[in-house]
NUGUVEX-452084 format. One line per field, with one value per residue (C-alpha): residue number from 1; chain; x, y, z. Coordinates in nm, 3 decimals, m for minus. Layout:
<volos>
resi [NUM,...]
chain [A,...]
x [X,...]
y [Y,...]
z [Z,...]
</volos>
This chain:
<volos>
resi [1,2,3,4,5,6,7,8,9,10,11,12,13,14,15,16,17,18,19,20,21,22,23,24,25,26,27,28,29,30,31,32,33,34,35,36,37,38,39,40,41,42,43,44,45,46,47,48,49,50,51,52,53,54,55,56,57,58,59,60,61,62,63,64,65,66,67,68,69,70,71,72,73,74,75,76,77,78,79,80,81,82,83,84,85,86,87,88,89,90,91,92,93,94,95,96,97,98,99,100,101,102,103,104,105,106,107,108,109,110,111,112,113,114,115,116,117,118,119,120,121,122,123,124,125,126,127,128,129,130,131,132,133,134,135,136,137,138,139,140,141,142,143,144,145,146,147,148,149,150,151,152,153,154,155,156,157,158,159,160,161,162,163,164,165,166,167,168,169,170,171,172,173,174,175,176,177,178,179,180,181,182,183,184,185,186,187,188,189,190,191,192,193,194,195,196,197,198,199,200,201,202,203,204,205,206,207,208,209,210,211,212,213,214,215,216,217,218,219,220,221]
chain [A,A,A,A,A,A,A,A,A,A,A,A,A,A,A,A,A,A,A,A,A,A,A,A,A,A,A,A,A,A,A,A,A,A,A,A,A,A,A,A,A,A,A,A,A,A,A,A,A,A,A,A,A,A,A,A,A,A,A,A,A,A,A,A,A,A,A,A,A,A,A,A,A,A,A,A,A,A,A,A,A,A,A,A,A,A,A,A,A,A,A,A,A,A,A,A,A,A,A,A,A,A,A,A,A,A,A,A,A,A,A,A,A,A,A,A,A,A,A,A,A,A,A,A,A,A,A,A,A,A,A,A,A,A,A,A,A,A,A,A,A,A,A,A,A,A,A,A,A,A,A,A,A,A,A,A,A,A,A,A,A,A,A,A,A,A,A,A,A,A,A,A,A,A,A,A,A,A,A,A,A,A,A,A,A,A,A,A,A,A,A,A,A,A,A,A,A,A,A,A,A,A,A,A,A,A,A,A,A,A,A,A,A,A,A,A,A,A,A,A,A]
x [1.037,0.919,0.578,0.497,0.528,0.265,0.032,m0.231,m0.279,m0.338,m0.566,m0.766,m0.780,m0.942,m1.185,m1.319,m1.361,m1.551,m1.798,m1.809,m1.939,m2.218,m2.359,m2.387,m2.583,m2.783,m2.905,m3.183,m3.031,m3.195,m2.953,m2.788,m2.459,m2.316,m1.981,m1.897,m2.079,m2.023,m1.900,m2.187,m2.203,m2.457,m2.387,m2.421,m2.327,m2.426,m2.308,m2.499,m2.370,m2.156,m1.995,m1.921,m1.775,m1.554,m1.420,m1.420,m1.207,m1.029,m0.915,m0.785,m0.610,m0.454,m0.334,m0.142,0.022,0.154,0.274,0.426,0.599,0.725,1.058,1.086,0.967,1.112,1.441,1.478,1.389,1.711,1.909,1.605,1.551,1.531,1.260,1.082,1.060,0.877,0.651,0.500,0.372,0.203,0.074,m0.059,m0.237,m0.415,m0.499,m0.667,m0.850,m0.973,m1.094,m1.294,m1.457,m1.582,m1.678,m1.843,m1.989,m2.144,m2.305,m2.430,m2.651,m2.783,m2.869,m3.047,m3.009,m2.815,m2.904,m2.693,m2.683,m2.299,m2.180,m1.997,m1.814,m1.669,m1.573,m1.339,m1.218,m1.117,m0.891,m0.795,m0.587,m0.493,m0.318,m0.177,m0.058,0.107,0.294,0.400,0.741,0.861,0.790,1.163,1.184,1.059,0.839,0.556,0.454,0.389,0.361,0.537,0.560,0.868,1.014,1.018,1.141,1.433,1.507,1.577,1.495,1.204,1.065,1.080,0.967,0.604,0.616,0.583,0.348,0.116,0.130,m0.067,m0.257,m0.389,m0.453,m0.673,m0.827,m0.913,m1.046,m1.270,m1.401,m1.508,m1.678,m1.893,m1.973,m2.195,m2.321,m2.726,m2.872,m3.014,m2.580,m2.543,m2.350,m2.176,m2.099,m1.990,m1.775,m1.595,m1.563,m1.381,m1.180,m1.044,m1.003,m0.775,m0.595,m0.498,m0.390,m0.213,0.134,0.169,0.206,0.376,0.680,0.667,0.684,1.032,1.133,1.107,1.248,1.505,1.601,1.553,1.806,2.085,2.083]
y [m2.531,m2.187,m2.317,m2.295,m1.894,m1.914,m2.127,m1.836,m1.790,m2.163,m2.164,m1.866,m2.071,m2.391,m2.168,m2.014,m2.331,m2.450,m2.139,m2.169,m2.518,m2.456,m2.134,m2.345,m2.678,m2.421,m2.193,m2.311,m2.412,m2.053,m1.810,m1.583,m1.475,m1.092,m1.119,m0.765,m0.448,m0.065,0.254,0.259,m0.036,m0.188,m0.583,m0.586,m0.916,m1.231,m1.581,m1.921,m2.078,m2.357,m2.060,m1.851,m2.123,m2.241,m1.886,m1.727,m2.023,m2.055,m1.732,m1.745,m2.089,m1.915,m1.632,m1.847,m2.022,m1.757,m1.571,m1.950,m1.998,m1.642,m1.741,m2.030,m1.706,m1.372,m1.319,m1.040,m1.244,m1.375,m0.998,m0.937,m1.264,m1.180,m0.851,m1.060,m1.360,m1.102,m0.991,m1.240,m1.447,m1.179,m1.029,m1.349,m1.401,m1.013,m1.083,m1.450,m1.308,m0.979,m1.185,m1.434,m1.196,m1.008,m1.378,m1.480,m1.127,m1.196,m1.521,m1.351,m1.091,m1.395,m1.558,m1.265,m0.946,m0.642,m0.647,m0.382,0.010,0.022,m0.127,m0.361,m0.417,m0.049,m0.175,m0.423,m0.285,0.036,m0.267,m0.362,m0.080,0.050,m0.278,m0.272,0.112,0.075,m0.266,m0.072,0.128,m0.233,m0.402,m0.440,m0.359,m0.639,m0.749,m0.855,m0.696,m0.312,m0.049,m0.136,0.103,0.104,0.429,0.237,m0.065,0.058,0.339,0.245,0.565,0.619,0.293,0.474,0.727,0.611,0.354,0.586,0.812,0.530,0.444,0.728,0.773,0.391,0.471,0.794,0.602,0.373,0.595,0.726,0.399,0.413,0.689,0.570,0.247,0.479,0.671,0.609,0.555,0.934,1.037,0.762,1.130,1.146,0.777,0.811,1.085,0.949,0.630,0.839,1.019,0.737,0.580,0.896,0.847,0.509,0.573,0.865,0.690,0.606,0.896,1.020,0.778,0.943,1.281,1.182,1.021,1.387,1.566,1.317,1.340,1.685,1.771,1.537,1.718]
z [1.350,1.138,1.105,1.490,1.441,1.217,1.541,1.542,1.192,1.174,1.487,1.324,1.005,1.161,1.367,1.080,0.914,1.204,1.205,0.826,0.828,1.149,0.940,0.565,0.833,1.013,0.672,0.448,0.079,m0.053,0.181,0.020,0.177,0.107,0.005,m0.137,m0.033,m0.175,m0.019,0.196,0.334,0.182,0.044,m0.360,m0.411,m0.286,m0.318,m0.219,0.111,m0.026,m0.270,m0.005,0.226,m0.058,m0.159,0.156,0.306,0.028,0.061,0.378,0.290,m0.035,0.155,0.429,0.155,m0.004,0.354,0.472,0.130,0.119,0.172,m0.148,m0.406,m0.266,m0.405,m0.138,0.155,0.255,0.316,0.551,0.682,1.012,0.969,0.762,1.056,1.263,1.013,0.793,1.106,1.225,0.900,0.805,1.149,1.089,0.723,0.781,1.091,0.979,0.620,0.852,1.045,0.709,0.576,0.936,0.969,0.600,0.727,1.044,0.838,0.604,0.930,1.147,0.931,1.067,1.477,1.552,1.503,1.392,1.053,1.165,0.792,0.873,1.208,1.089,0.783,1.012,1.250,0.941,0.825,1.138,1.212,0.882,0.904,1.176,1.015,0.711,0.868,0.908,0.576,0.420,0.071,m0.159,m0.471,m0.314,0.034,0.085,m0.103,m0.420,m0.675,m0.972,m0.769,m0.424,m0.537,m0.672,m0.373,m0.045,0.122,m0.128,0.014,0.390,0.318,0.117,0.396,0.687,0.503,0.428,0.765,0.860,0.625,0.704,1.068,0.894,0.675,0.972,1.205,0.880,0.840,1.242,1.144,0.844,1.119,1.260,0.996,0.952,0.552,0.685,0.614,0.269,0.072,0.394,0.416,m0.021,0.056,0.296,0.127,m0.127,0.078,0.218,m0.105,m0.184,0.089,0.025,m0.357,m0.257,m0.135,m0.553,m0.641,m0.358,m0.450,m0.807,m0.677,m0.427,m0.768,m0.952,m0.684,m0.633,m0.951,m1.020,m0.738,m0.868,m1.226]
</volos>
């Protein structure tokens, strides 16, 4: 059966349901619970503990459904049905465990406050897209997964080619991000800049795409 591929992601799912549900007994009914924080770091928004359990759950749950059910909406899934077998189990085990860690490591600083001297939000955003970089050379080319611009959708080789430059400039923007995680509020430009840069980085594969599109076209004419 397909679904037992998707075992971890499921596993992952009910543990952070478990840890969800010990933090909102455990906190009084004022905590407030970061759930988005700015290029430094620093949580700007908060959410009450029933709010956060809902949408930070929820999220996860949302984004399994639509990785599982990939198949019954992607009219591209069925040329690359066996690529996309291998990936989607995998990328929806990394995207509903990286998501709970951010949730549970929101609940841990409403608990106790930040106990260590790393940023630990850097920490797993930096996993985050150096997992993900290095998953982008094998995303086929579809509507809904990858870097999806209207010049790689409808090149093949453009889609390679913004694929495998994104994927290093993910493990960059990483390895930036490990950076900031232990970058004091003494370095907050430092931390801004970077946050930027990285930022940059990540955009950049757009336009990239456009400018194999011009070139592209520019040498056919």
């Amino acid at each position: 059966m397909r679904i037992r591929s998707f075992v971890p992601a499921l596993i992952t799912l009910v543990i952070n349901a478990l840890f969800s549900l010990y933090f909102v007994i455990i906190l009084p009914e004022t905590a407030k619970i970061p759930m988005h924080w700015n290029l430094a770091g620093q949580p700007d928004a908060f959410y009450g503990k029933y709010l956060a359990l809902l949408s930070g759950f929820g999220l996860n749950l949302l984004l399994f459904v639509l990785i599982y059910l990939f198949p019954y909406y992607s009219p591209k899934y069925e040329k690359d049905k066996r690529r996309f077998q291998q990936l989607l189990p995998e990328l929806g085990f990394i995207l509903i465990l990286i998501f709970s860690l951010i949730q549970l490591y929101g609940y841990l600083v409403a608990h106790r406050g930040e106990i260590l001297p790393i940023n630990m939000l850097f920490v797993i955003l930096g996993l985050l897209f150096i997992v993900v970089g290095n998953m982008l050379p094998k995303v086929p080319r579809n509507f809904f997964i990858g870097i999806r611009t209207p010049w790689t959708l409808m090149d093949k080789e453009n889609w390679h080619k913004t694929h495998r430059l994104g994927a290093y400039l993910y493990i960059i923007g990483g390895l930036i991000f490990f950076v900031n995680s232990v970058l004091t509020e003494r370095y907050q430009s430092l931390q801004n800049a970077l946050g930027i840069f990285v930022l940059v980085l990540l955009l950049y594969p757009l336009l990239h795409s456009f400018l194999i599109f011009l070139a592209k076209k520019h040498k056919n004419t």
